[in-house]
VOTORGU-435642 format. One line per 2 residues: number of its first residue (from 0); their letters; for each residue x, y, z of N, C-alpha, C. Coordinates in nm, 4 decimals, m for minus. Last residue first. Layout:
<pts>
NUM	A	X,Y,Z,X,Y,Z,X,Y,Z  ...
</pts>
This chain:
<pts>
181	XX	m1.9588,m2.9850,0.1325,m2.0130,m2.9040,0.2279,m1.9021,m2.9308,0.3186  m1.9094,m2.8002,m0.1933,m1.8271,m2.9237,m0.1639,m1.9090,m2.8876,0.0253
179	XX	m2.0496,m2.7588,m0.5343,m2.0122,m2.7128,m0.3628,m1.9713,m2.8461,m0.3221  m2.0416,m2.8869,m0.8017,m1.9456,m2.7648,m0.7517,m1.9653,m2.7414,m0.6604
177	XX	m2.4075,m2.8572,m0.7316,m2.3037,m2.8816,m0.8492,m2.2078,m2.7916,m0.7957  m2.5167,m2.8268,m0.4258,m2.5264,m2.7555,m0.5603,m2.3993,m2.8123,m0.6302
175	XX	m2.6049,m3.1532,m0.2202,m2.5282,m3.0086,m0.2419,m2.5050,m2.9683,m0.4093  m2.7742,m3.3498,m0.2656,m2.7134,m3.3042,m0.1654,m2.6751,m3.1672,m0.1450
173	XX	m3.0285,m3.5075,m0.4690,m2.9107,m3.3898,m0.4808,m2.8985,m3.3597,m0.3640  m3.0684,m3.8968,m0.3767,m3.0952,m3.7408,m0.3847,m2.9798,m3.6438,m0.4209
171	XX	m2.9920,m4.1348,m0.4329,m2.9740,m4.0675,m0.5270,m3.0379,m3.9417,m0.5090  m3.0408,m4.2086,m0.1532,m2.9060,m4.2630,m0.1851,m2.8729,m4.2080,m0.3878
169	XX	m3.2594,m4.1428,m0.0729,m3.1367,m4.0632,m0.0088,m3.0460,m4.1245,m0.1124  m3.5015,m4.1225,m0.3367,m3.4372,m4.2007,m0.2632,m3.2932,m4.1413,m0.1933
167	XX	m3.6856,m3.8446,m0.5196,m3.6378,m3.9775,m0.5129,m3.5372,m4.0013,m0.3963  m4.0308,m3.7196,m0.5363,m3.8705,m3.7354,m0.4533,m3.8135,m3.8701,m0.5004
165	XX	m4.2796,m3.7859,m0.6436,m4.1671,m3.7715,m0.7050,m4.0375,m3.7960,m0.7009  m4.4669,m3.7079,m0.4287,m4.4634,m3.8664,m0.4845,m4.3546,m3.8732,m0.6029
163	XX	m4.3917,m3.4271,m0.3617,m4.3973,m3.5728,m0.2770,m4.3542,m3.6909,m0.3365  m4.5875,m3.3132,m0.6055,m4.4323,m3.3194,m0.5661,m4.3733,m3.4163,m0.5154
161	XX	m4.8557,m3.4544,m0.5416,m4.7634,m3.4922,m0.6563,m4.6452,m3.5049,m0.6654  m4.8797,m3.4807,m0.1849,m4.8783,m3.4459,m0.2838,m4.8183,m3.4635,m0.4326
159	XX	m5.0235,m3.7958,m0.0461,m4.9023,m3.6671,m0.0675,m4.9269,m3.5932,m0.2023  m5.1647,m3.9264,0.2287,m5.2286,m3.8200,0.1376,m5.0880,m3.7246,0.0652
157	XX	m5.0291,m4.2603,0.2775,m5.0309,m4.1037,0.2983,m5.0746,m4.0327,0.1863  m5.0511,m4.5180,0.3708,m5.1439,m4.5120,0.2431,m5.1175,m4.3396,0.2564
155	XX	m4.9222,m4.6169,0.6425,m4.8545,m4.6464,0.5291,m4.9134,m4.6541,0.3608  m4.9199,m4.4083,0.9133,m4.9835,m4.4221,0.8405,m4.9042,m4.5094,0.7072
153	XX	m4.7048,m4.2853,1.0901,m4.8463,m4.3496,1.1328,m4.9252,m4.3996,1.0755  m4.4076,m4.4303,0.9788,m4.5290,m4.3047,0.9223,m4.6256,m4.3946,1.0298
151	XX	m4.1285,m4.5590,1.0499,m4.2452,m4.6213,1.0661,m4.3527,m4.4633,1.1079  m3.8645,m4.5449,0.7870,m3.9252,m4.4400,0.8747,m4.0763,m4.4570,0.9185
149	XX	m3.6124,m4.6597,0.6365,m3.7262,m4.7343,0.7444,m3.8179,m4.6223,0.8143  m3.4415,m4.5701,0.5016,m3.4346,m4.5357,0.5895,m3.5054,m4.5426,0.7140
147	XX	m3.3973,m4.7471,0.2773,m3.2951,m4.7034,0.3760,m3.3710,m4.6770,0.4894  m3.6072,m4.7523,0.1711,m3.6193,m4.8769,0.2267,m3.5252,m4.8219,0.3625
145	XX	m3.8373,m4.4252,0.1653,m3.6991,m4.4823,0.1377,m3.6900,m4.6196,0.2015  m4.0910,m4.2714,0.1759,m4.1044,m4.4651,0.2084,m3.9924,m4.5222,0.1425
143	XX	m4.0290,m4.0359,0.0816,m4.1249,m4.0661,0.2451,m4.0891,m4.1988,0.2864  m3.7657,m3.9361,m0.1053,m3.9030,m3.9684,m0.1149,m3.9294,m4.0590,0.0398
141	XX	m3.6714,m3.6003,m0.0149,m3.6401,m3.7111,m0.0260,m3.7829,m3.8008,0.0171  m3.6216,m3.3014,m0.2195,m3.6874,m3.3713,m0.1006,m3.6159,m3.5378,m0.1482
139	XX	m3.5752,m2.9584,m0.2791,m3.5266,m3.0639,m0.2531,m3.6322,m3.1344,m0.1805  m3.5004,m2.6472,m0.4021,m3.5922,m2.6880,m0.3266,m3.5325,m2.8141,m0.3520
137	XX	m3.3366,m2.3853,m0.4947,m3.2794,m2.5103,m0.4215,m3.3506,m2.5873,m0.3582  m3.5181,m2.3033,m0.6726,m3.4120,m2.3365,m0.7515,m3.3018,m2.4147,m0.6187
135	XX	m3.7432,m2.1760,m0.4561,m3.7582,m2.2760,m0.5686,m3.6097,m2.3965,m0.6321  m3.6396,m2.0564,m0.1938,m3.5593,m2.0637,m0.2885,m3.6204,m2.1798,m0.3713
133	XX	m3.8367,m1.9197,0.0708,m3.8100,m2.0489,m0.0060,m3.7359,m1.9829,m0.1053  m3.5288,m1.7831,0.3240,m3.6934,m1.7602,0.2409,m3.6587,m1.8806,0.1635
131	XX	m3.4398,m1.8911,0.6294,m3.4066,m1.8466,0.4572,m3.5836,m1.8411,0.4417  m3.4911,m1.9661,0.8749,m3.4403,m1.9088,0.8612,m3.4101,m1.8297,0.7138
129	XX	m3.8947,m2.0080,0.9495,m3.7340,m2.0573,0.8395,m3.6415,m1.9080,0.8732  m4.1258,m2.1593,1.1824,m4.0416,m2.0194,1.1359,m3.9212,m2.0592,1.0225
127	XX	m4.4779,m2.2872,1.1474,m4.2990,m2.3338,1.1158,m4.2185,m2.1491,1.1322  m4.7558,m2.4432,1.2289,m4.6986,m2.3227,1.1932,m4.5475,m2.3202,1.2240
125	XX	m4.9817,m2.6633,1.1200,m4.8947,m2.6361,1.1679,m4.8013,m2.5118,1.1173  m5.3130,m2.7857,1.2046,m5.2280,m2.6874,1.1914,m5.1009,m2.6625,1.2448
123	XX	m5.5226,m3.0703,1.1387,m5.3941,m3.0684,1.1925,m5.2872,m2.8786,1.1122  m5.7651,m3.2169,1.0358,m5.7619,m3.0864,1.0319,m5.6559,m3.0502,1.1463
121	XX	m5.7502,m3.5702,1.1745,m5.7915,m3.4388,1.1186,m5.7869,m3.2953,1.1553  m5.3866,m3.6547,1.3371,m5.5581,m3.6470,1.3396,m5.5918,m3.5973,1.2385
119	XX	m5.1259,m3.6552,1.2284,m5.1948,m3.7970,1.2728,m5.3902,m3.7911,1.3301  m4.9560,m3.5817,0.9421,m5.0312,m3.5599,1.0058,m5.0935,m3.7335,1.1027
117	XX	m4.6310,m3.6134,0.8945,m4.7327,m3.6617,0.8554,m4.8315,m3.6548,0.9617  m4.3282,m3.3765,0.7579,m4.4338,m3.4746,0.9127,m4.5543,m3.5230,0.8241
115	XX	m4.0669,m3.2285,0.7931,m4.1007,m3.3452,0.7248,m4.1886,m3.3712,0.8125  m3.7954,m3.0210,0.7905,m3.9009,m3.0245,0.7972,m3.9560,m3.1353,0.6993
113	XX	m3.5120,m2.9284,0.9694,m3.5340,m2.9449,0.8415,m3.6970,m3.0127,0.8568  m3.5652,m2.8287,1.2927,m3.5446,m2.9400,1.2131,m3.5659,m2.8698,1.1027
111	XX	m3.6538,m2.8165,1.6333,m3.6020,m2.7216,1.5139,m3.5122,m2.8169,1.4337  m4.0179,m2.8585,1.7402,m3.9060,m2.9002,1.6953,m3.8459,m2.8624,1.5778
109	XX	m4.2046,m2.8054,2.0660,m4.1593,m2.7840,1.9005,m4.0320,m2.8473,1.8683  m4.4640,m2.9562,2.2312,m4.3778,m2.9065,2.1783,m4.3329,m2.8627,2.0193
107	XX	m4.7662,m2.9421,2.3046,m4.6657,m2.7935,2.2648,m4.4973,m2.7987,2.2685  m4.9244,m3.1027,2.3657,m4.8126,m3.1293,2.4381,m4.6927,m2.9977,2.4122
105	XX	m5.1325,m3.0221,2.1829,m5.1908,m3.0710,2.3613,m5.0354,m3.0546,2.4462  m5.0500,m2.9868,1.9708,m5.1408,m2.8696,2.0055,m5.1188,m2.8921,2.1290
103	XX	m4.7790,m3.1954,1.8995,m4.8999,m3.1923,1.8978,m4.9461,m3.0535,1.9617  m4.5236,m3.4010,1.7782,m4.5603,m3.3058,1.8465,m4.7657,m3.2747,1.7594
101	XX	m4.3691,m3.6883,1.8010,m4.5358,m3.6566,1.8039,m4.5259,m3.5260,1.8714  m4.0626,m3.7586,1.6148,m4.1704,m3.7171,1.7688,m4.2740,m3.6387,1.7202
99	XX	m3.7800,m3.9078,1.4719,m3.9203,m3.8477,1.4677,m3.9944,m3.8262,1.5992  m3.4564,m3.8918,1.3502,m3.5411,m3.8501,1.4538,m3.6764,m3.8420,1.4316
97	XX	m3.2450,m4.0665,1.1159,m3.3509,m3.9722,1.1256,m3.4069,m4.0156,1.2625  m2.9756,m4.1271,0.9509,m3.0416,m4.1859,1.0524,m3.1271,m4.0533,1.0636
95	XX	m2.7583,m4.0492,0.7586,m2.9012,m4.1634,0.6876,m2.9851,m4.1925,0.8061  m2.5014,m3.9879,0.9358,m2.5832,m3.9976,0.7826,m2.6793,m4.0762,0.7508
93	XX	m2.3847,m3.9624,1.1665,m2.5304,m3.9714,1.2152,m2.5761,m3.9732,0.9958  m2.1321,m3.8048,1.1056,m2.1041,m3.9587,1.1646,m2.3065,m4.0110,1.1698
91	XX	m2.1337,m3.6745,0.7338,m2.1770,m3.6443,0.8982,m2.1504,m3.7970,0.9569  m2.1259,m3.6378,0.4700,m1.9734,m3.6980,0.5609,m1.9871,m3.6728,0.7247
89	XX	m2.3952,m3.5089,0.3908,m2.2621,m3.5508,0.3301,m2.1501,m3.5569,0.4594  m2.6582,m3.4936,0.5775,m2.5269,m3.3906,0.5863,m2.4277,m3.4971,0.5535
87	XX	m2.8898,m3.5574,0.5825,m2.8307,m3.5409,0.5168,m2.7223,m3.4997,0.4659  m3.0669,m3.6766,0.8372,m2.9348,m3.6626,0.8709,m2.8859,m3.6447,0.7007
85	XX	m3.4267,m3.6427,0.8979,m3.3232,m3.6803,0.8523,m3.2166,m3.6228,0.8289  m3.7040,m3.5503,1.1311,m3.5768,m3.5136,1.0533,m3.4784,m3.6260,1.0233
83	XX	m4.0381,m3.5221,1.1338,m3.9136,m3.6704,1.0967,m3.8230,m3.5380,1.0316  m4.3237,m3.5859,1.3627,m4.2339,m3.4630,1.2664,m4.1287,m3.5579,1.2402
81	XX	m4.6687,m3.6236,1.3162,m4.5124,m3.7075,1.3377,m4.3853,m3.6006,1.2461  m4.8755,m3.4157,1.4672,m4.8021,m3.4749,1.3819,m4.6803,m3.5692,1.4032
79	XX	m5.2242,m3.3106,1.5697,m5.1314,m3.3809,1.5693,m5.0340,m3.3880,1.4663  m5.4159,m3.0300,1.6745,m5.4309,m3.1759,1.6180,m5.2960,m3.2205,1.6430
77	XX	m5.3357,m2.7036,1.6158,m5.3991,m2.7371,1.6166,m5.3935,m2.9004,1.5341  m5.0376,m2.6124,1.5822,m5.1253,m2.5198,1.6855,m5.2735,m2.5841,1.6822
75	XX	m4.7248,m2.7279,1.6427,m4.8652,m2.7821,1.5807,m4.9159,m2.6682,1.6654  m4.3398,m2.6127,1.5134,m4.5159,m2.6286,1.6389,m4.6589,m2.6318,1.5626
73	XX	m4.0617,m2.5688,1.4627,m4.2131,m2.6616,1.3816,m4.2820,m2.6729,1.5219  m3.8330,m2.4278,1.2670,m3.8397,m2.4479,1.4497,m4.0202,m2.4549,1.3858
71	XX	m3.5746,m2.4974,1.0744,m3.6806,m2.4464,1.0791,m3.7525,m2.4651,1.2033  m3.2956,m2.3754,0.8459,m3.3403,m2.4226,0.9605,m3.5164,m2.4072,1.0130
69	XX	m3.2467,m2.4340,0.4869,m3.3574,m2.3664,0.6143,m3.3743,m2.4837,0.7053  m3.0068,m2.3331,0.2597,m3.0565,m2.3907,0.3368,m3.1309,m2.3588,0.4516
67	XX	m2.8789,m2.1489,0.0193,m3.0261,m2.1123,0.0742,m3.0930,m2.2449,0.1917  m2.6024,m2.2134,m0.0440,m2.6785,m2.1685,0.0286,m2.8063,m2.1350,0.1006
65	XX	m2.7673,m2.5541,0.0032,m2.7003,m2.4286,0.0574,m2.6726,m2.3657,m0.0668  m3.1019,m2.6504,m0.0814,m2.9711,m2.7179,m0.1170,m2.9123,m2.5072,m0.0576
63	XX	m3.3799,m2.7245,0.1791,m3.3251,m2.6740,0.0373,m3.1771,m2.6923,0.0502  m3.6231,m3.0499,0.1654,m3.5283,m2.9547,0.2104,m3.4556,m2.8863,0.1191
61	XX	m3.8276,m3.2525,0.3167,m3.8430,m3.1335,0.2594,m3.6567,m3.0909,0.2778  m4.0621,m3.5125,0.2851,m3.9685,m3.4611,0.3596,m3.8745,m3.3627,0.2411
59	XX	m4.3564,m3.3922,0.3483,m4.1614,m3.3637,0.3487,m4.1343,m3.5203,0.2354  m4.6722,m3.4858,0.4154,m4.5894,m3.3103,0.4287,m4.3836,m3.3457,0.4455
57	XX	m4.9149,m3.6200,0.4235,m4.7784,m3.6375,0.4363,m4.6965,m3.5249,0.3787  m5.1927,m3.7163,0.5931,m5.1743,m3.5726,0.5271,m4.9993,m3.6726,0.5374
55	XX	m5.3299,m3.8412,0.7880,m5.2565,m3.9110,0.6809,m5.1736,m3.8605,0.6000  m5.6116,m3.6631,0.8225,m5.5348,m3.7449,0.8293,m5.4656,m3.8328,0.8037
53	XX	m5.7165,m3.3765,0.5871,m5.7617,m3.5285,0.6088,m5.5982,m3.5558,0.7059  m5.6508,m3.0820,0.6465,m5.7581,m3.1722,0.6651,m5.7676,m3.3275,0.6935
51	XX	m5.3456,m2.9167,0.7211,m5.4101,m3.0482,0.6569,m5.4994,m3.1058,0.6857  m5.2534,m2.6242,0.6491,m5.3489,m2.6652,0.7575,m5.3768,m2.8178,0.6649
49	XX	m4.9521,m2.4425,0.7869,m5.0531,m2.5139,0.6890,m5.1427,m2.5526,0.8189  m4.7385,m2.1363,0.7987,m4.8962,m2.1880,0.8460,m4.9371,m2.2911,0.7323
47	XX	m4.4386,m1.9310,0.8254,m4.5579,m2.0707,0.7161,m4.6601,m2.1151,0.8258  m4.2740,m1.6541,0.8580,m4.3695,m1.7940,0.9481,m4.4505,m1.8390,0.8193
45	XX	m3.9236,m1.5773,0.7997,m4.0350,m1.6046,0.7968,m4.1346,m1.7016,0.8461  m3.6856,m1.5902,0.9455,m3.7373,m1.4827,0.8139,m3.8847,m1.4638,0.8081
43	XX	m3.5222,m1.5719,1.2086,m3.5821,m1.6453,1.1403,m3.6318,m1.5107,1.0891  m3.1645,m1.6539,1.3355,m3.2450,m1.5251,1.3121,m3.3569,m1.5610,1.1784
41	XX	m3.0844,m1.8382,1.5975,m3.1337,m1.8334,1.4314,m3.2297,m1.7187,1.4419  m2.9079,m1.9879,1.8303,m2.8852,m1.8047,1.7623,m2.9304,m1.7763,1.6362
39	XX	m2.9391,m2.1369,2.0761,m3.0302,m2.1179,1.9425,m2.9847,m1.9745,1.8396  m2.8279,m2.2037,2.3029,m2.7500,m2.1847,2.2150,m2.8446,m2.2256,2.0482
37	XX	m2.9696,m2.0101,2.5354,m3.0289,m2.1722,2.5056,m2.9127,m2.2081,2.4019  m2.9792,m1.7742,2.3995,m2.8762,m1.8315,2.5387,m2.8706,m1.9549,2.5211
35	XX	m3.1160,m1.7446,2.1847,m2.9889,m1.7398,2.1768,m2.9014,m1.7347,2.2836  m3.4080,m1.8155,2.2958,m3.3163,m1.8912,2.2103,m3.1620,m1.8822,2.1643
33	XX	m3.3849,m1.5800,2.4257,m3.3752,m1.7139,2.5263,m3.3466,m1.7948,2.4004  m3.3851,m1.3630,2.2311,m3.2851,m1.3660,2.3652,m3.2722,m1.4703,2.4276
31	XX	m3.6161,m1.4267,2.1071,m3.4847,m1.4371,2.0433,m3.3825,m1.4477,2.1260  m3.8739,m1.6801,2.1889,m3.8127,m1.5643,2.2374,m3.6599,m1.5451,2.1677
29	XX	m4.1682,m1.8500,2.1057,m3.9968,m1.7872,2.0599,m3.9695,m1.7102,2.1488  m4.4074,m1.9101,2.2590,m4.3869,m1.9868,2.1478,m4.2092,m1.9515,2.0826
27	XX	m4.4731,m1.8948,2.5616,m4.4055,m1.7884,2.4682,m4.3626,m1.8541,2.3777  m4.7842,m1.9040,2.6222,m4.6548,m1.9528,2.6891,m4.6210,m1.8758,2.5585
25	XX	m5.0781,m1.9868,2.9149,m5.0289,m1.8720,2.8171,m4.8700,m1.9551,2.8095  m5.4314,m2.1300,2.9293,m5.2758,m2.1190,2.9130,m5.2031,m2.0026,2.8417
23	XX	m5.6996,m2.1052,3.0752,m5.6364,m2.1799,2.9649,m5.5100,m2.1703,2.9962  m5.8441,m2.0537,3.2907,m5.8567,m1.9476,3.1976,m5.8042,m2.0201,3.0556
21	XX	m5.7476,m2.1483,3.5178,m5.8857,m2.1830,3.4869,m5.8960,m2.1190,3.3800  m5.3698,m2.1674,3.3830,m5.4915,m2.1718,3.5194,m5.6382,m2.2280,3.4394
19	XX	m5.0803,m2.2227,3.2896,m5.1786,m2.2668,3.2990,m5.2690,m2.2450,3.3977  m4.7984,m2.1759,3.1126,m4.8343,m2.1453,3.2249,m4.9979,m2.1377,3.1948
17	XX	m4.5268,m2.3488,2.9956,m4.6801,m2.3566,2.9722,m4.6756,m2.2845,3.1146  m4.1983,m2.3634,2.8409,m4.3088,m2.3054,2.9332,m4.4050,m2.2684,2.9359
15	XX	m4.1452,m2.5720,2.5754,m4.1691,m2.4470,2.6146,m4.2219,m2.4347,2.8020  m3.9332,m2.8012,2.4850,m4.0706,m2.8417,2.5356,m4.0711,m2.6481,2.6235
13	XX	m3.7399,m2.9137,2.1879,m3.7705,m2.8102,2.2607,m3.9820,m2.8013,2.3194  m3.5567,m3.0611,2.0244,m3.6860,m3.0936,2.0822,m3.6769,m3.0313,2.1907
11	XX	m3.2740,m3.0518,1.7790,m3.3394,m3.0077,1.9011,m3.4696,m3.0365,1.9367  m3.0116,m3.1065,1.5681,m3.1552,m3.0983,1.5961,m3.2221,m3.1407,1.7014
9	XX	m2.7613,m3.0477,1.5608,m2.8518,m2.9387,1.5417,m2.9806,m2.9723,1.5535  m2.6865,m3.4313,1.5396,m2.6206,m3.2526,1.5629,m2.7475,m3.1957,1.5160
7	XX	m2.9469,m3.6063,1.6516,m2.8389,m3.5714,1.5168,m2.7935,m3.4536,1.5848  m3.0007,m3.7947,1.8625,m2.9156,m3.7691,1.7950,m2.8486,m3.7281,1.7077
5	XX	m3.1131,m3.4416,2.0560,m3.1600,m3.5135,1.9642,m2.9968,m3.6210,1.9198  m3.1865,m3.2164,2.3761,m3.0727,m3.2764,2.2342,m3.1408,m3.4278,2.1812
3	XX	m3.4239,m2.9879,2.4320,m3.3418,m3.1420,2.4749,m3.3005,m3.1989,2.3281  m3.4449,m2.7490,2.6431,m3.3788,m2.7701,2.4806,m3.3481,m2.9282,2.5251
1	XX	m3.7099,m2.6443,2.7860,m3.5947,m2.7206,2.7877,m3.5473,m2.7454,2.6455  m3.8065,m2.3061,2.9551,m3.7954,m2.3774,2.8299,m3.6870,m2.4830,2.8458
</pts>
């Protein structure tokens, strides 16, 4: 497995060990012991599975307010995505700059991020681990087509959901809970 560093702190692009013959492939999607040498030490709660039909699908950008914040480690098991983390971390040197990469079924990688992608084929499955369970009451997002933050989507007509089309803008999103200081 390679952990390859990203510029933001904590977020990682991790390309697994594929082992491959005439048969297909086998590889170990987690391991807790190699993620916590690797210096991964997240003890995850739970697995999410979507599945987005149409292409274009726009899925984040997503995130919850601490405590209940979720790390989340993102592999396509079927089709394509553009995964996009953004740097929300109040008084970080990397604030407002975001990472994106095409992970995909074909190239297996994953990526451990706060969670945001837009599908790039049809019928695109992706399956996520979180460290927290969802917390409604700290759910969060920031809206897809911020000017800030320029984020070139494969797509600029995305299938989003209502929620989605709500988020408002980094520069008036909620950061942290009334009274926390991060």
């Amino acid at each position: 497995m390679r952990v390859i560093p990203t510029k933001l702190e904590g977020v990682v692009l991790i390309e697994p060990d594929v082992f491959g013959d005439a048969r297909g492939y086998f590889m170990e999607s987690y391991h807790v012991e190699k993620y916590a040498a690797a210096g991964l030490p997240y003890q995850f709660v739970q697995d999410n599975h979507s599945l987005s039909e149409p292409a274009g699908t726009l899925r984040g950008l997503h995130y919850q307010l601490s405590p209940k914040a979720q790390t989340k480690l993102v592999r396509v098991l079927a089709g394509a995505i553009y995964d996009v983390a953004v740097d929300i971390r109040p008084g970080s040197e990397t604030f407002g700059q975001w990472v994106g990469y095409v992970l995909s079924a074909a190239n297996k990688r994953q990526l451990l991020v706060p969670q945001g992608f837009c599908t790039i084929v049809p019928n695109t499955e992706v399956s996520y681990k979180v460290d927290q369970f969802y917390a409604p009451a700290h759910d969060r997002g920031i809206r897809w087509d911020d000017p800030a933050l320029a984020i070139p989507w494969p797509t600029d007509r995305p299938l989003l959901s209502p929620k989605d089309e709500q988020h408002p803008y980094l520069a008036n999103a909620q950061l942290e809970l009334e009274g926390e200081k991060g």
